[in-house]
N, C-alpha and C positions, 0 to 999 in steps of 0.2 A: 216349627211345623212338624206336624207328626209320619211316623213314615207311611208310606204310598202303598198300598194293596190292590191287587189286583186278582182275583180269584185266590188260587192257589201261592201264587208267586210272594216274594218274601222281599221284597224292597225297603231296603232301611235308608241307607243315606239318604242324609238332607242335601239338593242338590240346588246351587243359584239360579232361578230361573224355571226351574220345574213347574209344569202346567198341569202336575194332577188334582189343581182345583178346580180347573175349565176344561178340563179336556172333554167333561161331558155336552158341555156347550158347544167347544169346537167340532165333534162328533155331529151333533145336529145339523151345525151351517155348511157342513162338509157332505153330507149325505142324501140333503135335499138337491143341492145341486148334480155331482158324481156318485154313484151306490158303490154299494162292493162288487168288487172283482177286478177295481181300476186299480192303477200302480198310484202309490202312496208316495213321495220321495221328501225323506225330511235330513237335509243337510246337518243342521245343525241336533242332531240326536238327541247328544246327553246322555243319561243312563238310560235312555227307550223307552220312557215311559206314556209317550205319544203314538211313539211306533208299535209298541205292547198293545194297546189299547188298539190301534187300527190294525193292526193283522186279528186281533182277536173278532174283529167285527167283522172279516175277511175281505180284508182290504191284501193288495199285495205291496208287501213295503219292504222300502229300501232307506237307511237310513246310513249315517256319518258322523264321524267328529275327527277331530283331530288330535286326540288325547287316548290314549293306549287302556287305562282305566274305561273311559265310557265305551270304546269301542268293544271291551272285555263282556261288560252288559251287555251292547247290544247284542253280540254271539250267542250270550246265554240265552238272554230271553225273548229275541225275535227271529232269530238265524234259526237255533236248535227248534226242533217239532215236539221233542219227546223226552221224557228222565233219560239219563246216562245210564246205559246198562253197564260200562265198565269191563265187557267182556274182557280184553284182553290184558288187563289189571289181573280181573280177577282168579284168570287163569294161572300169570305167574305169581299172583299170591295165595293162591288155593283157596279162594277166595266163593261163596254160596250165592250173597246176594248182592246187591248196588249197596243196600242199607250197612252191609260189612265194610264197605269201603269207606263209610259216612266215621260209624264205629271208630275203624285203624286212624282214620284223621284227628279224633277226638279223645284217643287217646297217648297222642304223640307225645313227646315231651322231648324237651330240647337242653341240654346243659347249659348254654346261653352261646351267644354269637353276636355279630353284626348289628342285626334289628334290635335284637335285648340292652345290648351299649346304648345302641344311640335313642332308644325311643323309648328305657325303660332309667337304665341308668344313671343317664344325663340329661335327660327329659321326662318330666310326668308325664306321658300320653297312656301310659299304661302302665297297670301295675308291673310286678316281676315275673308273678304266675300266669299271668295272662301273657306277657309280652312271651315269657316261653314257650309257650302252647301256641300262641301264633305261629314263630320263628319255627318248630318242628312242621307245621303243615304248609308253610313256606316251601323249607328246603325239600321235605317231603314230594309236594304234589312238583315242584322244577323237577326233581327226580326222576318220579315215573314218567313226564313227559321227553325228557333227557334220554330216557332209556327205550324209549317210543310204544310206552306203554296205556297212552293214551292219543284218542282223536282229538282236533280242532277244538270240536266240540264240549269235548267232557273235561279238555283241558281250561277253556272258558270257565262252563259252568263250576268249578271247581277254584280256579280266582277268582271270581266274581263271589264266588261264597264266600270268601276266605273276606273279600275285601268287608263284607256287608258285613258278617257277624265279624270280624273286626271291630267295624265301626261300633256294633251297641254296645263293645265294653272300653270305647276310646274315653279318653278323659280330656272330651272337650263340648265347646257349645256349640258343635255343627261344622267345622271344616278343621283344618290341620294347619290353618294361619300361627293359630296359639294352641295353647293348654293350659287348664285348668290350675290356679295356685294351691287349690285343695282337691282332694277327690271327691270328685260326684260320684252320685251312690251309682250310677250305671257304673261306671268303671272298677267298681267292689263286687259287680256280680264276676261270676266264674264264666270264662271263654265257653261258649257251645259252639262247635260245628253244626251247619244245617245246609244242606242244597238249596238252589234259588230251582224254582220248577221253572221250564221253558214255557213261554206263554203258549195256549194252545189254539189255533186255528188256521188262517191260509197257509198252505204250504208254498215252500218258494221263496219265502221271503230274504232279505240278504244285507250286509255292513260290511263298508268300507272305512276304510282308514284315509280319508284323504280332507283336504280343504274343501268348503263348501262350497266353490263356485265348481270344482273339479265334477262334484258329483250332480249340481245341478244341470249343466250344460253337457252333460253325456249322455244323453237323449231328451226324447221330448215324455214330461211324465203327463199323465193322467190328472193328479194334484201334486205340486209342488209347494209343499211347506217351509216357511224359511220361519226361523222362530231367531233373530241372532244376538248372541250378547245385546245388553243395552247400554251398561256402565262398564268404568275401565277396571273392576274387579277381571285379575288373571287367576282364570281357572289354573292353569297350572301349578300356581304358588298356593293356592287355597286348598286345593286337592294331591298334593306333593307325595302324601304320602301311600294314599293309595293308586296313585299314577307306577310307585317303587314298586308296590309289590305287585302291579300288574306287568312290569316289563319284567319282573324277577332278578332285579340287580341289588349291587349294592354300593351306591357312590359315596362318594367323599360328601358328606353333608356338613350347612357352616352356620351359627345362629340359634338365636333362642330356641327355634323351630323345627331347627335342623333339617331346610332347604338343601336340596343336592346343588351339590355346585355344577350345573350343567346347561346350555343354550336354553335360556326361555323359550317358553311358547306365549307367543302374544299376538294374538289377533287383528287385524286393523281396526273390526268393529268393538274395540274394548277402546283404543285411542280418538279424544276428542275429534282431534286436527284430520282424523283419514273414515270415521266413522260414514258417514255420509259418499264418499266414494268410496270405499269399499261395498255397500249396498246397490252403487250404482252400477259399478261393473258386475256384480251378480246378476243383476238384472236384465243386464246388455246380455250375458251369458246363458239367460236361462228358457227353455222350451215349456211351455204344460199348455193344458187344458181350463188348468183352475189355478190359480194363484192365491194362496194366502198367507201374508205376512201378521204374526203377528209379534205383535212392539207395543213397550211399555211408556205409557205418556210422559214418565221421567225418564225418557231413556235421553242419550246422543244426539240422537236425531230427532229434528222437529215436526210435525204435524203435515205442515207446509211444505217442506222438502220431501216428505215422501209423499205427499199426495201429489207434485207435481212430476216425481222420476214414475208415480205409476200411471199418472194421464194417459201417455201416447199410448200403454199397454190394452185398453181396453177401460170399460164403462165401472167407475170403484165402487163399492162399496164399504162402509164402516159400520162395524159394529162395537160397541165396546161391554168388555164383560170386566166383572171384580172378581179378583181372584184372593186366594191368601198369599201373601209379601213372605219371605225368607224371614225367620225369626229364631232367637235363642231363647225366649224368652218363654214363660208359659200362656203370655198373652196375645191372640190373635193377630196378625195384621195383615189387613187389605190392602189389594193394592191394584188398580187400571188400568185394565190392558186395552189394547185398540187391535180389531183386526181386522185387516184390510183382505177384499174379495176380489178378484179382477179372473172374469171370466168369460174365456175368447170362442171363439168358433169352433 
């Protein structure tokens, strides 16, 4: 699947589960019922590409994950209003414009470290020149924020860079499970620094870092979106490596892959056996106006068991859209979603 655009905004990872082939759909079924200016509340986030989209329509959205990587996005492009002006960067670097700090990133360069061992020299994921040039805007941008030379904000937007244009020159077919036995030609092009633009529109909007029933059931929203894992793929192991350079560590890593060795994160909704309760106590947990889940027809959970956990909620309705499926490959793949409507008083 090709990467996600959204006006300005620079969205490359290919992410499991991304709904920027329906979000125009979900938008529609979402806007006849609530308009803008309601609160938006999408637990299970991701990189924001749903919550991007609905603040830009000026929706006021609140969104979540429990992964330090997607929560790194959402900061950038639905929390932040506006580019990073970097003032007090620029200050102590004597620094003209935002676009000089873009520059200093892009022209870092790093003798080798940490990242360059294990992700260059003992693993293909990146070349050498590349893995370099990462590794300086790595330790680079922990730096200024170490030295408190940057906001929340500009600190985000500046991971989240680092992670995206990472990814165009990774040497792999979409996640950091494996790597490539040869180099694909993305991985041959040269490292560019680029800022992600904050999406533009309702102001106010806001990401937590918590589990998803935490942030459904902390008031009553407007629309509450639940979009949750459907198969037992763990984002954490798939996405591993830029979950690293979102916390800015550097662990002990073990494996073809070079997995950090550290507590999984694993969701219930990825596990066969708890799939189905864990969506139930969300449910038990959750307040709105609008309710819409949407779940993929191969997911965990069957048809039948969520139609009967959202009976007692109110009057359901189904709709089902096609979307494009997760793919490595150059060839398209579809795949059906089911979204469920339950809308109360």
């Amino acid at each position: 699947m090709s990467g996600i655009q959204h006006e300005a905004r620079l969205i490359q990872v290919r992410y499991f589960g991304s709904k920027g082939s329906t979000v125009d759909a979900l938008y529609e079924l979402v806007t006849t019922r609530i308009g803008p200016g309601a609160t938006f509340c999408d637990p299970f986030g991701g990189i924001g590409v749903v919550g991007s989209y609905f603040k830009q329509k000026g929706y006021r959205v609140c969104v979540g994950d429990h992964l330090a990587f997607a929560h790194t996005y959402q900061v950038a492009s639905i929390v932040a209003s506006r580019s990073p002006s970097f003032r007090t960067l620029r200050k102590e670097l004597r620094l003209a414009t935002a676009q000089e700090v873009v520059e200093h990133l892009q022209l870092a360069r790093s003798k080798g470290g940490w990242f360059s061992r294990e992700y260059s020299e003992r693993r293909k994921f990146f070349t050498r020149e590349n893995a370099l040039r990462i590794e300086a805007c790595r330790k680079t941008i922990r730096k200024w924020y170490r030295s408190g030379l940057l906001s929340e904000a500009e600190h985000a937007i500046l991971k989240a860079s680092l992670i995206n244009c990472a990814d165009k020159v990774a040497n792999t077919a979409g996640t950091y499970y494996a790597y490539l036995k040869e180099w694909h030609r993305k991985a041959l092009r040269p490292f560019q620094f680029e800022l992600i633009q904050p999406t533009r529109g309702q102001a106010g909007c806001s990401a937590v870092r918590v589990e998803a029933s935490a942030l459904a059931g902390r008031r009553k929203w407007d629309i509450l979106y639940l979009d949750p894992p459907y198969n037992s793929r763990r984002y954490s192991a798939y996405y591993h490596l830029p979950e690293t350079l979102a916390l800015e560590t550097e662990p002990r890593v073990s494996g073809k892959a070079g997995i950090p060795v550290r507590s999984p994160i694993v969701s219930d909704f990825n596990r066969p056996n708890h799939a189905t309760n864990a969506l139930r106590s969300l449910l038990a947990s959750s307040r709105f106006r609008l309710l819409v889940l949407h779940y993929s027809d191969q997911g965990l959970i069957g048809r039948s068991e969520i139609e009967e956990m959202l009976g007692p909620l109110g009057r359901v309705e189904r709709v089902t859209l096609v979307g494009l499926g997760y793919n490595t490959s150059s060839k398209a793949r579809s795949v059906q979603h089911t979204v469920y409507l339950v809308l109360r008083g």
